[in-house]
BALOBA-1460 file (C-alpha; in Angstrom, 3 decimals):
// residues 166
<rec num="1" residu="x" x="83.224" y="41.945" z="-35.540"/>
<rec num="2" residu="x" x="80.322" y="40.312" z="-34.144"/>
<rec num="3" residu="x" x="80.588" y="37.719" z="-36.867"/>
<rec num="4" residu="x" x="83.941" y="36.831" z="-36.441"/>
<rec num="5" residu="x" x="83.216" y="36.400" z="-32.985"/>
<rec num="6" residu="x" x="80.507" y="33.970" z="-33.448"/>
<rec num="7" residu="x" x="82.573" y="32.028" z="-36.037"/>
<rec num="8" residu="x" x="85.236" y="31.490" z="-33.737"/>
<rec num="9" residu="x" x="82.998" y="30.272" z="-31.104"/>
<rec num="10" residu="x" x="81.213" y="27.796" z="-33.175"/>
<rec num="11" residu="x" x="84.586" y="26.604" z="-33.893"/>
<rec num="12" residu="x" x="85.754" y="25.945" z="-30.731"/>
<rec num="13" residu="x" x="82.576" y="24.316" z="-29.416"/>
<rec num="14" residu="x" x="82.307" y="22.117" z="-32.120"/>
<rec num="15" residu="x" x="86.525" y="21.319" z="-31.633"/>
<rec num="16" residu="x" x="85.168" y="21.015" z="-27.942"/>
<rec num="17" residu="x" x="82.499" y="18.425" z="-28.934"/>
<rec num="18" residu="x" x="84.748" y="16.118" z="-31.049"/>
<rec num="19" residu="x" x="87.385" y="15.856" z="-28.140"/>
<rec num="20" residu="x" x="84.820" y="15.203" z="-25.448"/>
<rec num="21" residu="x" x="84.071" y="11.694" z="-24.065"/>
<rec num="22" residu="x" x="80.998" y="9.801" z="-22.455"/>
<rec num="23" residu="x" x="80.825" y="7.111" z="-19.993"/>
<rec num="24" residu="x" x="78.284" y="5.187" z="-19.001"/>
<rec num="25" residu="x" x="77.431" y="2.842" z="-16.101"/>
<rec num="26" residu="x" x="74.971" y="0.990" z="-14.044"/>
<rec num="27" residu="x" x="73.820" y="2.741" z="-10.765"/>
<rec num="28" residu="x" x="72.838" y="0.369" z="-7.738"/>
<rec num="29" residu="x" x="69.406" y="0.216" z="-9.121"/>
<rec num="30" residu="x" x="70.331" y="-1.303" z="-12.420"/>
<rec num="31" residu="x" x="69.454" y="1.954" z="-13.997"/>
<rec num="32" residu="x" x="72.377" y="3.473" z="-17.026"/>
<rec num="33" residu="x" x="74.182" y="6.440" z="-15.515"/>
<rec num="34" residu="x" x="75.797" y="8.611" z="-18.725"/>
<rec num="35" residu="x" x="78.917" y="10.927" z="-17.412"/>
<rec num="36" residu="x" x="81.405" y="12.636" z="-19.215"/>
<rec num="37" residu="x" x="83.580" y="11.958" z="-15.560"/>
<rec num="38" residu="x" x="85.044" y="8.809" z="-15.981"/>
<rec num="39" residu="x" x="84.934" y="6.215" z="-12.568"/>
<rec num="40" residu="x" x="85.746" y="2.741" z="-11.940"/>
<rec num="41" residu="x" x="84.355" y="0.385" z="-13.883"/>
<rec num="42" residu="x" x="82.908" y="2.911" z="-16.447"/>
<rec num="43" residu="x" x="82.224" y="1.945" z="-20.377"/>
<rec num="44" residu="x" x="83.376" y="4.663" z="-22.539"/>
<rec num="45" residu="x" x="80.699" y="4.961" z="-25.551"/>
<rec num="46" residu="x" x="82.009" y="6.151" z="-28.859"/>
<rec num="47" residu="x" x="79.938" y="8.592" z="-30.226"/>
<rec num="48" residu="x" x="79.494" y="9.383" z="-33.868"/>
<rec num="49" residu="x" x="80.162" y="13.091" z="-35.046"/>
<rec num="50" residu="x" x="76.834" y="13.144" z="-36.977"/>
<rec num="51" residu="x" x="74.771" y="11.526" z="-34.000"/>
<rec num="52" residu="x" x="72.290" y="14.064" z="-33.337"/>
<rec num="53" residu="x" x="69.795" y="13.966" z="-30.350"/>
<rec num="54" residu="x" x="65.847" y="15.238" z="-31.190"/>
<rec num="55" residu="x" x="64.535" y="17.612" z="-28.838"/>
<rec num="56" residu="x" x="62.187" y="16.719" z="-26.026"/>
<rec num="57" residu="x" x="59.780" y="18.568" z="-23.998"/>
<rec num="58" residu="x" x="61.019" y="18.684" z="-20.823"/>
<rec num="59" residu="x" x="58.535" y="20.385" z="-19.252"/>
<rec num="60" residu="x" x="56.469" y="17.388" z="-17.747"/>
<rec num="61" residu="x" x="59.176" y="16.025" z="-15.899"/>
<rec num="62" residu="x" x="58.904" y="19.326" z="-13.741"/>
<rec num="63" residu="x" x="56.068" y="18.434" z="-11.384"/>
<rec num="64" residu="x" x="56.487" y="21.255" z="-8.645"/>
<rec num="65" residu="x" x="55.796" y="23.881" z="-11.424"/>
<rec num="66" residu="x" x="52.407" y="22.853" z="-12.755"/>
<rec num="67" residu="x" x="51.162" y="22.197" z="-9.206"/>
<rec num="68" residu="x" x="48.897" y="25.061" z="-8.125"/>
<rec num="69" residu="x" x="49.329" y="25.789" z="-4.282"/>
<rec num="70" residu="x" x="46.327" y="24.884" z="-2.276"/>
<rec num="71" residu="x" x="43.945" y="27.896" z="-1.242"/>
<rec num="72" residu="x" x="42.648" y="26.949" z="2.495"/>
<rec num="73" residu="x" x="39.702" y="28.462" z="4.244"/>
<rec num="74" residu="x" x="39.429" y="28.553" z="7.860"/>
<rec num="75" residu="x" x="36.370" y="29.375" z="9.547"/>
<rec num="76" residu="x" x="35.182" y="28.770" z="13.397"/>
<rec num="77" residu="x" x="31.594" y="27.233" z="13.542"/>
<rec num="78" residu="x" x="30.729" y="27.022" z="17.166"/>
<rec num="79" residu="x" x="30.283" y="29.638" z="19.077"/>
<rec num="80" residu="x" x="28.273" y="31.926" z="16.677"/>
<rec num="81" residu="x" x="29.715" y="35.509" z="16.084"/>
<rec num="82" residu="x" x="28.474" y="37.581" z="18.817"/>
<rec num="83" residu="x" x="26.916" y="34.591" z="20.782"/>
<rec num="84" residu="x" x="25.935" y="34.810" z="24.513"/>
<rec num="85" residu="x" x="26.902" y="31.920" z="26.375"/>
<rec num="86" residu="x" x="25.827" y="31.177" z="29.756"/>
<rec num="87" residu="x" x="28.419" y="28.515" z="31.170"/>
<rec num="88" residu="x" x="29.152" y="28.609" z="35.057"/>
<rec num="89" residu="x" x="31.806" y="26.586" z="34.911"/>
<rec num="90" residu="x" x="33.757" y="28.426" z="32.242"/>
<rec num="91" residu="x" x="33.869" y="25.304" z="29.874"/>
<rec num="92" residu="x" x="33.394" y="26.622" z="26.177"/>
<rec num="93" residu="x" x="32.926" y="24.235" z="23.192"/>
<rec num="94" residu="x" x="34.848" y="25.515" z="20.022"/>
<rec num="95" residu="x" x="34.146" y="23.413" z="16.626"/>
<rec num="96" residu="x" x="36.278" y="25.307" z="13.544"/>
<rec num="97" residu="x" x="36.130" y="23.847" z="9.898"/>
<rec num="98" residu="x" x="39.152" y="23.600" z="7.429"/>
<rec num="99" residu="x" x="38.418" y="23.647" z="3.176"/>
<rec num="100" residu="x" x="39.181" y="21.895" z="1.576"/>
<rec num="101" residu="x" x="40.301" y="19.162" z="4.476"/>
<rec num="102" residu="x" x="43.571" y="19.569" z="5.595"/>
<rec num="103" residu="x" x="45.901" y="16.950" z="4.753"/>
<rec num="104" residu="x" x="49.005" y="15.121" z="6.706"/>
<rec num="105" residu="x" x="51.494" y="17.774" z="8.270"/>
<rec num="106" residu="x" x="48.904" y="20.264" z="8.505"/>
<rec num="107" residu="x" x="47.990" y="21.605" z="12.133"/>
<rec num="108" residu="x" x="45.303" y="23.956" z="13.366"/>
<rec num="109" residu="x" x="45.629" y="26.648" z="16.519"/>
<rec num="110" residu="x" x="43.316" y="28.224" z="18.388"/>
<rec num="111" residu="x" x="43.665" y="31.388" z="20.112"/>
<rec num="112" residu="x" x="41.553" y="33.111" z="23.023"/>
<rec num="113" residu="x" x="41.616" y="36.816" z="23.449"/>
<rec num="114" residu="x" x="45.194" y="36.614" z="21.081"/>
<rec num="115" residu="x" x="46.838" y="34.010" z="23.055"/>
<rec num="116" residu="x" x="46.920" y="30.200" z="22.231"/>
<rec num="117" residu="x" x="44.795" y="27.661" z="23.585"/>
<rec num="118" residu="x" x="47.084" y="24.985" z="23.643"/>
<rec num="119" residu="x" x="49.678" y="23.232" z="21.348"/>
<rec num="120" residu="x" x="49.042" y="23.107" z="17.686"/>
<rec num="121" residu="x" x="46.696" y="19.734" z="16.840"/>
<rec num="122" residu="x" x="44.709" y="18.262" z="13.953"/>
<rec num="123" residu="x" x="41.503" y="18.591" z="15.497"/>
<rec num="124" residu="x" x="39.397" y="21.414" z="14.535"/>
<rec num="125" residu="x" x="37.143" y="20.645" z="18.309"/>
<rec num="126" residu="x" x="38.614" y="22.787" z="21.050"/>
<rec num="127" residu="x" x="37.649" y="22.078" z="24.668"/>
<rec num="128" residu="x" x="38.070" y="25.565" z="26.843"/>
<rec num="129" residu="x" x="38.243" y="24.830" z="30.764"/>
<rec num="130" residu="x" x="37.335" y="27.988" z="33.366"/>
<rec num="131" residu="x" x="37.089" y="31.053" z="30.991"/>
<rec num="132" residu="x" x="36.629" y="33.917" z="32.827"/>
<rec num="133" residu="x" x="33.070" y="35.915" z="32.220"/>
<rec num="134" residu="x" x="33.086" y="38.224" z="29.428"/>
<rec num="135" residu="x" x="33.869" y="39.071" z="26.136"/>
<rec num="136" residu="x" x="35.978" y="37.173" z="24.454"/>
<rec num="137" residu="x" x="37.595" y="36.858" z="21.079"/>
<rec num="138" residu="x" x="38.522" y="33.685" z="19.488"/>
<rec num="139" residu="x" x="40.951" y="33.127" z="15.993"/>
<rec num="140" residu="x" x="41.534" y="29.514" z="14.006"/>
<rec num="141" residu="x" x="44.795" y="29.042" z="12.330"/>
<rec num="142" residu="x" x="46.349" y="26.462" z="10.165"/>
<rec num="143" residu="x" x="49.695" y="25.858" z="9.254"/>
<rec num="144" residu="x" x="52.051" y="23.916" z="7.476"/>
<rec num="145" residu="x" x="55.097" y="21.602" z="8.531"/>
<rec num="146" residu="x" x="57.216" y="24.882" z="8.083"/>
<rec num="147" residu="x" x="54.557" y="26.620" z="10.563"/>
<rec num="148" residu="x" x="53.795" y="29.071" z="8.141"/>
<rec num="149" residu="x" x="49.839" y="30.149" z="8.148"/>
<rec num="150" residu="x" x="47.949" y="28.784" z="5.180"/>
<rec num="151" residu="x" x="44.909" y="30.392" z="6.392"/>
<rec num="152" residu="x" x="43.020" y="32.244" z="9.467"/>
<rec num="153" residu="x" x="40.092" y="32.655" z="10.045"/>
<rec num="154" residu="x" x="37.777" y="35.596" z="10.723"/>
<rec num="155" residu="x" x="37.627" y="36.740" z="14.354"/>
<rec num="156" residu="x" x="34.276" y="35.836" z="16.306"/>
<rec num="157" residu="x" x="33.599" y="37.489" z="19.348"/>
<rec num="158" residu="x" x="30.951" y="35.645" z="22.274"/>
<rec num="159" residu="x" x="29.988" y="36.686" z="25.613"/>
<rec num="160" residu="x" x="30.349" y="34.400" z="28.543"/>
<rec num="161" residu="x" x="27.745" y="34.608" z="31.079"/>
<rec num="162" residu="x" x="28.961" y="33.470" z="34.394"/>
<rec num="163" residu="x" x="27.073" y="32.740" z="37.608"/>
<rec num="164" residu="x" x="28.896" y="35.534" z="40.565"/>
<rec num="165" residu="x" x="30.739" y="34.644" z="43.116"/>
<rec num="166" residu="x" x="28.930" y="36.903" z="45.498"/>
């Protein structure tokens, strides 16, 4: 059964192939378009039964396969882990580092204490105006144009040291 079936489609496929046509024209930048759609101004080619084409590897022309996603590494420099600061104005310095350097569309975040610093930028230097005396908890992100995160880094903790009020 399973022949007959398979005789009977290599029949039809090659009956198929005989009665199909190709067309061919030029695209607006001069390059051969082949169709088996017809449209204005279209050659029809004539193919010969016995024309055979040799196989290609394909594979090469697929670019976004063989590309290996980019591993990122995001790490917060300044302060140190644990550091005690002693600012009485509240201004904190916050340097991060991105590997391997992030490239166009990519944007860094910082957050203080889980909340953002500011709007996403490309600068891994963070400026932090009146922070309150404590401790505090600081997190680098970056992300892509999507704004998915590509990579975070560990939490550092510092202590802010603050002249009192009273």
């Amino acid at each position: 059964m399973r022949l007959l079936f398979l005789g009977c489609f290599v029949l039809f496929s090659s009956s198929v192939l005989a009665d199909s046509k190709v067309y061919r024209w030029k695209d607006e930048q001069g390059n051969w378009v082949f169709s088996d759609v017809p449209r204005q101004g279209a050659q029809e080619i004539q193919l010969n039964k016995s024309m055979t084409m040799p196989a290609v590897d394909t594979s090469i022309l697929n670019t976004q396969a063989s590309q290996k996603a980019i591993e990122y590494t995001a790490s917060i420099t300044s302060p140190n882990h644990e550091q005690t600061l002693r600012e009485n104005t509240g201004t904190i310095y916050v340097t991060g580092q991105i590997q391997p350097s992030f490239s166009n569309g990519l944007k860094v975040q910082l957050t203080l204490d889980g909340k953002a610093t500011g709007p996403m930028q490309t600068s891994t230097t963070f400026v932090l105006h009146n922070v309150p005396r404590g401790e505090h908890s600081l997190l680098l992100r970056l992300y892509n144009e999507q704004g998915k995160v590509l990579a975070q880094s560990d939490p550092t903790t510092f202590y802010l040291h603050r002249k009192s009020i009273k």
